[in-house]
Each structure stands twice: as structure tokens, then as C-alpha cells.
N, C-alpha and C positions, 0 to 999 in steps of 0.2 A: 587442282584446286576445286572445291566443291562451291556448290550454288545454295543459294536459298530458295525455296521454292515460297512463295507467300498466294497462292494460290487456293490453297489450305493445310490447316494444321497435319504435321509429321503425327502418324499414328503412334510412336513411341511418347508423344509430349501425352497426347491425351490419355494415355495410359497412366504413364507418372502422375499428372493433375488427378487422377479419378483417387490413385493412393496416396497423394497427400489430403485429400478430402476425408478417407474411409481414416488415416491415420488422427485426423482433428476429430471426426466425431467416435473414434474409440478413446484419444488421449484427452480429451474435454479441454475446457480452459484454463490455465493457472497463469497464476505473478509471479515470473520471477528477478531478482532486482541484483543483477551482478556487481561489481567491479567493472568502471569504465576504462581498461587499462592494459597496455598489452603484458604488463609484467605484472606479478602476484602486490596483490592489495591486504592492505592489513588487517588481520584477522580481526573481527567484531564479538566482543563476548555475548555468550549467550549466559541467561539469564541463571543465578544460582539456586532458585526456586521459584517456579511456576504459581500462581493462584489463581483462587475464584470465590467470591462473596457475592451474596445479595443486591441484589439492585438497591434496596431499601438498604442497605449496609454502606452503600459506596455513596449512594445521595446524601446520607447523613454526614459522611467524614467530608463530601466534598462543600455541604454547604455551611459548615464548620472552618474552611478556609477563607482565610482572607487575600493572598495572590502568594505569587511565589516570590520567591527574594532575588527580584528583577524590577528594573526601574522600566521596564517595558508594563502595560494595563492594555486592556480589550480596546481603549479608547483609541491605541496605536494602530489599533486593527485597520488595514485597506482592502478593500476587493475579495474579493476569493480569496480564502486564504485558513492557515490552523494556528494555534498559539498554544505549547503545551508549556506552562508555567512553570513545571518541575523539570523542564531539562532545561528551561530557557532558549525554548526555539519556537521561531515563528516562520515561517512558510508562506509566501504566499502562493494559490493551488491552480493548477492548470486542469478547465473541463476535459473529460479524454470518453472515447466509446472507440478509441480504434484498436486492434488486437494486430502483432504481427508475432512471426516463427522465432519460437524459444532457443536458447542454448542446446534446449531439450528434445532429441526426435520425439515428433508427434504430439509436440504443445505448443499451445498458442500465448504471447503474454499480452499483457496491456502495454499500450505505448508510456513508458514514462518520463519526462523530462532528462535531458542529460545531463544539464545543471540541478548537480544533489541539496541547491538549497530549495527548490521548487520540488511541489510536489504534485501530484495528479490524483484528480477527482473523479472516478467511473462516474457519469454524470445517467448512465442509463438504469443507475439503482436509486438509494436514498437520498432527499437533497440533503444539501450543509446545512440548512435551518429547517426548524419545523417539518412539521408533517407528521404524521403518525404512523407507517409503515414502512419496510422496507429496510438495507443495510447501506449505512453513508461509506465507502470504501475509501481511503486516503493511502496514498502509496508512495514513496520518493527509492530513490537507489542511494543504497547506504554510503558508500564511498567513492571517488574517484582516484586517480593516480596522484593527485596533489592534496585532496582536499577532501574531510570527513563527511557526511550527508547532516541533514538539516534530524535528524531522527538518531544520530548514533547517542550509542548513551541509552536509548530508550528500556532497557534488560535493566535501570533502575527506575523506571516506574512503578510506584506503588499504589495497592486498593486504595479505590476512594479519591485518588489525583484528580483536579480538575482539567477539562481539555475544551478547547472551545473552538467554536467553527465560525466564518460569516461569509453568506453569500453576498453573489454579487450586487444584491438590494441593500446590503447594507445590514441584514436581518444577523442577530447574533443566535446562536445554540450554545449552552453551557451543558457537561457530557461528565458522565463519572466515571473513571475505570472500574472496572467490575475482575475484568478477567486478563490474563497472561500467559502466553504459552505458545509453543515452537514445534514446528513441523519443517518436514524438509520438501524443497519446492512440488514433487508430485504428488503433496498430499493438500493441495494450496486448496483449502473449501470451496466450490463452484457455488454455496446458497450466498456468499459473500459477494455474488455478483443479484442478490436480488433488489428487484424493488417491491415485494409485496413480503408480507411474514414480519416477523420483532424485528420494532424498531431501534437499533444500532448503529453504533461510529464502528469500524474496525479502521486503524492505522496498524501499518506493516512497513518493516524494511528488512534486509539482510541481514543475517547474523550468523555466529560461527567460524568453521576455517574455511578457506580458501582451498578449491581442488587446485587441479595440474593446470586446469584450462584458465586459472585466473576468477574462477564464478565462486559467489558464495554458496552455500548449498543450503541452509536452512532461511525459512523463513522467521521472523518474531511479531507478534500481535499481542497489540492489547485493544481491545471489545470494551466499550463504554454504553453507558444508558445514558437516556437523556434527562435532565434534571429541569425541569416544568415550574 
């Protein structure tokens, strides 16, 4: 039977540690948002067409809305939290900056809630109200084993939708969709983690099919402006 020596670290660990380090800063950071489940989760459709319009395009159509057809208003609004009107989902958001190890060798994801009605806020980028810089990041996991995410559905968001955000002051943001479009988790944007550059909402969840391992593979975003 072997000992542990705690006297100092085994030269095999700090070797390993040095290449998952060299592995995080060659695979950078990305989101990615599986199936919480040990068996295959139901496939999420991804979107039939992609778009992209003008800021001034989507502010117009969204300030042309009057709410969506839900007896829920912004008034419902509590705490931290997102309301997208056209899916009839509201969230409310969990601040997050911590990153742990992906499904994926050599990426890192954000932490995100494991209940898919909560969502998580990168709080080291854009805030949820106000400001003038920077990208507001909102994330939730699409599915669980029982039960669909606060976000499925979202592949019917259309230009110009309203989305709204309120932090913890109580402060509301009204947000217009602009843009739509799907990648697959290693291509997850890292400027999505800023807070300095155009100021934007991006909301993400999972979409697509399901591999062998039970993970979804693709990402879905829609990118909003802010409506001032």
C-alpha cells in the first residue's frame, strides 16, 4: 500500500497542472450549456433562418410594441432578473465570474445555474441596466432531464422583439433584437465576455442535437441593442 507524501507536491501533478494551464490559454474560454442528465435530453431546434437588422431597424419595430400576449408586465419584474415577452419567459438571473472545466478538453465554461429556470449573469462584462459599454452576457442551460429551460423556444425570436433586463437597484433596460445566429460550442465568441466595446445584451442557450455524451452541441444567440 502506498503513502502520501504531503511534504511536497508529486513532480507528475505539477506537470499535469502546468498543461492544463498551457491547455486553457490555447483553448480560451467558451459557454457551454448541456443537458443536465445522465441519459439523452431532447433535442432543441435550431433556428429555420438566421438574421440581422439595424439597430435603428429593431428599435423601431420594438418601440412599436405594446407587450406580448402574457398577463405577466416589467411591473412583475424582481431582483436580477430577464423577461423576454415573446417567449413568455421570465428568469430571474444569478451574478456569476466563476469559470470551471468544459465537457470540452481544453475549455473553460462559465458557472451556470443547474435549475434551467435561472439564469446567470457574467457580472465582469456589461451591467443589466444602463451604461454605455460593454456586452450584458445572460446564459441559462437549455434543458434538464425533467424539465425544458427558461430560454427553449428562443429559435422563434424575431427582429425587433422586445427583451428587458433589471438589476438589483431595481433599474429597468429595454433591449431590441437585432441579431440571430448559431454556432457550435468551440466557436462560443470570447468579445462576449467584454466590458468595454458596443454596447449589447447577448442571451444564449443550447440548441440542436444531442451527441452520444448527452451534451448539446451548438450554441443559439440573439444580440440586442439598447433602446434609450
Amino acid at each position: 500500500m502506498s503513502t502520501l507524501n504531503t511534504t511536497r507536491p508529486h513532480r507528475w501533478w505539477v506537470i499535469a497542472l502546468s498543461c492544463v494551464v498551457i491547455l486553457a490559454m490555447v483553448g480560451g474560454v467558451f459557454l457551454i450549456c448541456e443537458g443536465l442528465k445522465k441519459t439523452p435530453v431532447e433535442s432543441m431546434p435550431l433556428p429555420t433562418q438566421t438574421y440581422s437588422v439595424s439597430p435603428e431597424e429593431a428599435i423601431e419595430s420594438a418601440q412599436a410594441q405594446v407587450g406580448g400576449d402574457t398577463d405577466f408586465s416589467v411591473d412583475d419584474m424582481t431582483g436580477p432578473s430577464i423577461w423576454i415577452p415573446a417567449l413568455d419567459a421570465y428568469a430571474p438571473i444569478v451574478a456569476q465570474t466563476a469559470f470551471e472545466d468544459s465537457k470540452y478538453s481544453g475549455f473553460q465554461t462559465l458557472v451556470i445555474p443547474s435549475n434551467p429556470q435561472t439564469a446567470a449573469w457574467y457580472a465582469d462584462g456589461g451591467p443589466l441596466a444602463g451604461g454605455t459599454d460593454g456586452t450584458t452576457l445572460v446564459a441559462a442551460h437549455v434543458a434538464t432531464a425533467a424539465n425544458r429551460g427558461v430560454f427553449w423556444g428562443i429559435e422563434n425570436v424575431s427582429a425587433g422583439s422586445v427583451i428587458w433586463t433589471k438589476d438589483e437597484e431595481g433599474t429597468l433596460q429595454e433591449w431590441a433584437v437585432t441579431h440571430m445566429w448559431v454556432a457550435e460550442h468551440q466557436a462560443f465568441p470570447q468579445e462576449y465576455f467584454a466590458s468595454t466595446g458596443e454596447r449589447r445584451l447577448v442571451v444564449t442557450t443550447c440548441g440542436g442535437s444531442v451527441n452520444d455524451q448527452g451534451y448539446y452541441e451548438q450554441n443559439i444567440f440573439l444580440i440586442a441593442t439598447p433602446v434609450l
